[in-house]
C-alpha positions as CSV (number, residue, x, y, z in Angstrom):
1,X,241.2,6.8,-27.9
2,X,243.9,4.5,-26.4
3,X,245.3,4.7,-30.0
4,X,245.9,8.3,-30.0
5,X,247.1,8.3,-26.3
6,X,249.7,5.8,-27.5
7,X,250.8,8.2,-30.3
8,X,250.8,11.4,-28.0
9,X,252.8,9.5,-25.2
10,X,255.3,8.5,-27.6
11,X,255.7,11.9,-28.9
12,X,256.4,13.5,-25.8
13,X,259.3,10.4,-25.4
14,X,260.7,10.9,-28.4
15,X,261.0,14.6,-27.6
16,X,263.1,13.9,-24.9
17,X,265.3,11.3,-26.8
18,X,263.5,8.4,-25.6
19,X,261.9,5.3,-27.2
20,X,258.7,3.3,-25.8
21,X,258.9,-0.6,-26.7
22,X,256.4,-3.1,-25.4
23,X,258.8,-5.3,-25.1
24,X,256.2,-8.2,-24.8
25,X,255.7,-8.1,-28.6
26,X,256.9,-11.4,-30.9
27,X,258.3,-8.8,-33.6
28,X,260.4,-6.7,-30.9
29,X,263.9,-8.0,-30.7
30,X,265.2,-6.8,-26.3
31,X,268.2,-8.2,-24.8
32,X,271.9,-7.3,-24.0
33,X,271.2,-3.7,-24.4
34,X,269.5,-3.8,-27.7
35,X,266.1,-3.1,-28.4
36,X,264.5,-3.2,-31.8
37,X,261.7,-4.0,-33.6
38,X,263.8,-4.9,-37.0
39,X,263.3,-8.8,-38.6
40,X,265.2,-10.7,-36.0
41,X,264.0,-14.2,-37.8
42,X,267.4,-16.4,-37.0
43,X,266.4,-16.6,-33.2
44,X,263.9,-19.6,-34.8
45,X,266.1,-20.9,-36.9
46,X,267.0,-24.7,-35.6
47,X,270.4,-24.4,-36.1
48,X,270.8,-21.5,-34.4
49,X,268.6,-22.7,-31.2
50,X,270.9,-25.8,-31.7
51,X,273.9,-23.8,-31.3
52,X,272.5,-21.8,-28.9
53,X,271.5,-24.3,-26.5
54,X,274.5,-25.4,-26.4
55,X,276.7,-22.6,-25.7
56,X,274.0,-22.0,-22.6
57,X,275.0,-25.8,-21.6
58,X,278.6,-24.5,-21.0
59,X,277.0,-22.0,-18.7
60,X,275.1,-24.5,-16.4
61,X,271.9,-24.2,-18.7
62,X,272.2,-20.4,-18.2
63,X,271.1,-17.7,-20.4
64,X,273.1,-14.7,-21.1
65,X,270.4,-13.4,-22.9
66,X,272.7,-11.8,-26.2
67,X,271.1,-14.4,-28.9
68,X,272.2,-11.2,-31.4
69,X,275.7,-11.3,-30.3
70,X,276.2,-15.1,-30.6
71,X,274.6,-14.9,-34.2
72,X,276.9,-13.0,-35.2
73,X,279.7,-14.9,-33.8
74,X,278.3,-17.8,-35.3
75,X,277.5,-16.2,-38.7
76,X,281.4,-15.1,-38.5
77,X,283.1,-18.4,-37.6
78,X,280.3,-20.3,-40.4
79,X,282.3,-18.1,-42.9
80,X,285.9,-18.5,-40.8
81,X,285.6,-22.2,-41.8
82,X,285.5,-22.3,-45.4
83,X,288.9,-20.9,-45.0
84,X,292.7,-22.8,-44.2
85,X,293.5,-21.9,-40.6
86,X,293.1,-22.7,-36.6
87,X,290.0,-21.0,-34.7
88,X,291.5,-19.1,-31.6
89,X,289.8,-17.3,-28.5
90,X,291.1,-15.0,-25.9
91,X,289.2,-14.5,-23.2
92,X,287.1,-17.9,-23.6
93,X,285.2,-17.9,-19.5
94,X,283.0,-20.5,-19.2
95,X,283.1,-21.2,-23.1
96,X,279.6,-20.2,-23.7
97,X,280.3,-18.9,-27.1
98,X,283.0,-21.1,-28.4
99,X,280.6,-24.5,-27.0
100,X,277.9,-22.7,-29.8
101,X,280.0,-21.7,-32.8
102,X,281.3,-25.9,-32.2
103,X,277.5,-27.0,-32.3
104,X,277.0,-25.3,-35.1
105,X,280.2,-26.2,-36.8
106,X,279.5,-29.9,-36.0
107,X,282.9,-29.4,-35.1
108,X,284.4,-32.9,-34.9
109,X,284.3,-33.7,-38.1
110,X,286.2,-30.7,-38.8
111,X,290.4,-31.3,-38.9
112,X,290.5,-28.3,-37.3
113,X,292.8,-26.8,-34.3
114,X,291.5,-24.7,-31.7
115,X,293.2,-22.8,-29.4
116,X,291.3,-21.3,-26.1
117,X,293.8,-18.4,-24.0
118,X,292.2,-17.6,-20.6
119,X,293.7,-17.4,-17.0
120,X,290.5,-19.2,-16.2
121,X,290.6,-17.5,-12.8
122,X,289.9,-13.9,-13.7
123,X,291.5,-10.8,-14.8
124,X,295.7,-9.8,-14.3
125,X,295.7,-7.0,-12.0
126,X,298.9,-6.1,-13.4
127,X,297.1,-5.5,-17.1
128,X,293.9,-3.7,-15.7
129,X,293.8,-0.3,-16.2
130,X,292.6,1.7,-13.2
131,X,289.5,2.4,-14.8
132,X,289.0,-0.9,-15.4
133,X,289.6,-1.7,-11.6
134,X,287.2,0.7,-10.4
135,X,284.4,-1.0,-12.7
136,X,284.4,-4.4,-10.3
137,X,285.8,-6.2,-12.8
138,X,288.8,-7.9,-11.1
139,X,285.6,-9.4,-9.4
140,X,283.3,-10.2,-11.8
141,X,285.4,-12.7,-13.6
142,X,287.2,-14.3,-10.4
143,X,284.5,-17.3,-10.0
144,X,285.8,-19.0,-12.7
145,X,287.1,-23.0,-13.0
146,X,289.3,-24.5,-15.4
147,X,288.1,-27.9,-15.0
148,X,284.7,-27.4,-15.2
149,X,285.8,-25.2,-18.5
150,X,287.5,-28.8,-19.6
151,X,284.6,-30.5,-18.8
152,X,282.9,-28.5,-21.2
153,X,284.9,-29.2,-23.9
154,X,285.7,-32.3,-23.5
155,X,283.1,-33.7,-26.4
156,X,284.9,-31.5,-29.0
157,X,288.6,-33.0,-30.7
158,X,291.9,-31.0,-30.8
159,X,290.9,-28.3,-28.7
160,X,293.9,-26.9,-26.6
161,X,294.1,-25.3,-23.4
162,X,296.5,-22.4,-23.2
163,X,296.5,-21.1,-19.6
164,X,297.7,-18.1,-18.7
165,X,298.1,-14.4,-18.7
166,X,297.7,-12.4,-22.3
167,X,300.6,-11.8,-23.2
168,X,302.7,-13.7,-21.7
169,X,301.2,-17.1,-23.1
170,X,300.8,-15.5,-26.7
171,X,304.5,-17.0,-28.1
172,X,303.4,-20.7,-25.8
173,X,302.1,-22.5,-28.5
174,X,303.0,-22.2,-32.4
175,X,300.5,-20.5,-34.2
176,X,301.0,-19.7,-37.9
177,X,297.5,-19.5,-39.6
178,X,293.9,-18.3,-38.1
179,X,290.7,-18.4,-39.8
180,X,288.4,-17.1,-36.7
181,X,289.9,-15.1,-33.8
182,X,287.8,-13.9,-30.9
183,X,288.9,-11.4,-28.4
184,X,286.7,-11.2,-24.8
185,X,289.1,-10.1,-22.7
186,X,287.5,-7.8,-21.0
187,X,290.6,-5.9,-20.6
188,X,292.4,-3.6,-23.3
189,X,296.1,-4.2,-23.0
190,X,295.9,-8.4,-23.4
191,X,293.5,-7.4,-26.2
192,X,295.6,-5.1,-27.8
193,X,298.3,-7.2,-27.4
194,X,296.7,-9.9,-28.8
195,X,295.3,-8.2,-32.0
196,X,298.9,-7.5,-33.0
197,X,300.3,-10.8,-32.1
198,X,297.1,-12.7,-34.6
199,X,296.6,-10.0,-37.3
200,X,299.4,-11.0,-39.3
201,X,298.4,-14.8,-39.1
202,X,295.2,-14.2,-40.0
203,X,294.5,-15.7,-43.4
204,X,293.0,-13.3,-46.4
205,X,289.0,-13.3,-45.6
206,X,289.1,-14.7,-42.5
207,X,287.4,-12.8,-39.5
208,X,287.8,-11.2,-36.1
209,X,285.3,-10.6,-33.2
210,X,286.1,-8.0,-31.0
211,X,283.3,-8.9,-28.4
212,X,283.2,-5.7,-26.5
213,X,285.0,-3.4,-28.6
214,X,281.2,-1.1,-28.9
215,X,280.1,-2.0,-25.7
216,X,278.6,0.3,-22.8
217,X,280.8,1.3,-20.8
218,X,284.2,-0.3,-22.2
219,X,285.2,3.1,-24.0
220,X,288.9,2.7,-23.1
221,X,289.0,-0.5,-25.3
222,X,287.0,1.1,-28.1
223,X,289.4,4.5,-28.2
224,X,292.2,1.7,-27.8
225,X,291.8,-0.3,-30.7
226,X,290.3,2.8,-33.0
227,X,294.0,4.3,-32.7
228,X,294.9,1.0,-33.4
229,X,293.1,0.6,-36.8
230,X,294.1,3.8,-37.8
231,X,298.0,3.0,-37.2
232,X,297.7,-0.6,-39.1
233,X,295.4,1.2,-41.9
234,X,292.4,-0.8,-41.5
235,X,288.7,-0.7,-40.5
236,X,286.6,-1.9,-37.8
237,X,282.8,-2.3,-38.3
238,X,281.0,-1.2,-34.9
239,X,278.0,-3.3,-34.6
240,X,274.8,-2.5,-32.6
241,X,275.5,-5.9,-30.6
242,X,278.4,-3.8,-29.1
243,X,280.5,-5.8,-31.0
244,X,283.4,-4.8,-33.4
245,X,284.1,-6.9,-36.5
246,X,287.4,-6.9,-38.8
247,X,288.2,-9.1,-41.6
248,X,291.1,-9.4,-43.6
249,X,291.4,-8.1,-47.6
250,X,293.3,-10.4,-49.7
């Protein structure tokens, strides 16, 4: 009987374009705006929790609760490495995902550069669109402190600070090959900005994550960099995660 109720409920859901999850259930995958019940087996793999753990540490033992979107960070920059190049980040906050994709990467025994962009204070008014304003994000990124950021990183060799304003800071420090570029600005002109200024260093295969390029409610920077793509001829994969991923062909 409770069978069949189950069934009829979620007919009457799905009519209506909805989906019932119990949520409670080990196979069902629901966090960071994603729910599903596909194979989600990495969340138990060691390495990962390794890695994971450790980006949360960079948060004060938070959790941001998007274990999808740092695998596939991770799964990028595991690939990014195999390759010549430095590993950059714009848009790096507390480091959360940077500290994980370094655990994982057992970074210092890596001769490897990495280069972390950030204002660490908060979005630029003067590169926030007004619909960006209106969203409370000038706000939502203002608590943030460059030394505790250092402190963070301070276990991991050749990282270097580059503090700033995107894109003003861009042409600061000589750049000439990346392997792994993540953008999390949060913002779509430094972005922008900052996908032309690293496309062309980017080696052949390496990889770039746009964080929030799919990502409810950031459609400006999604609209953005499609018309982007389409000028410089190449594709952008949209992910569930809300992220966007782009690799370069050889």
């Amino acid at each position: 009987m409770l069978k069949l109720a189950k069934k009829s409920i979620r007919a009457v859901l799905k009519s209506q374009g909805f989906a019932l999850y119990n949520t409670n259930l080990p196979r069902v995958y629901s966090e960071d705006n994603l729910s599903t019940d596909h194979n989600h087996s990495f969340v138990k793999d060691p390495r990962f929790i390794a890695a994971y753990d450790r980006a949360k540490q960079a948060n004060g033992g938070v959790d941001h609760m998007m274990r999808w979107r740092a695998h596939v960070a991770f799964w990028a920059a595991r690939h990014a490495v195999s390759l010549k190049g430095d590993f950059v980040e714009c848009g790096v906050s507390t480091g959360f995902l940077m500290s994980g994709i370094m655990q994982d990467l057992n970074w210092n025994t890596l001769e490897r550069n990495c280069y972390l962009f950030d204002t660490f204070q908060g979005l630029d008014a003067r590169y926030t669109s007004e619909t960006e304003a209106q969203d409370g994000r000038l706000k939502r990124f203002s608590g943030l402190r460059e030394d505790a950021v250092r402190e963070n990183f301070a276990e991991f060799q050749n990282v270097h600070f580059v503090v700033g304003t995107v894109p003003e800071t861009l042409d600061e420090v000589e750049i000439n090959e990346v392997a792994y570029l993540s953008l999390d600005m949060n913002c779509t002109a430094p972005e922008i900005a900052a996908f032309k200024h690293f496309y062309p260093k980017l080696v052949p295969g390496g990889w770039i994550v746009l964080d929030d390029y799919a990502y409810s409610g950031y459609d400006e920077q999604h609209y953005a960099y499609n018309d982007l793509a389409k000028e410089m001829g190449i594709e952008i994969l949209c992910l569930p995660t809300g992220q966007g991923l782009v690799t370069k062909q050889s």
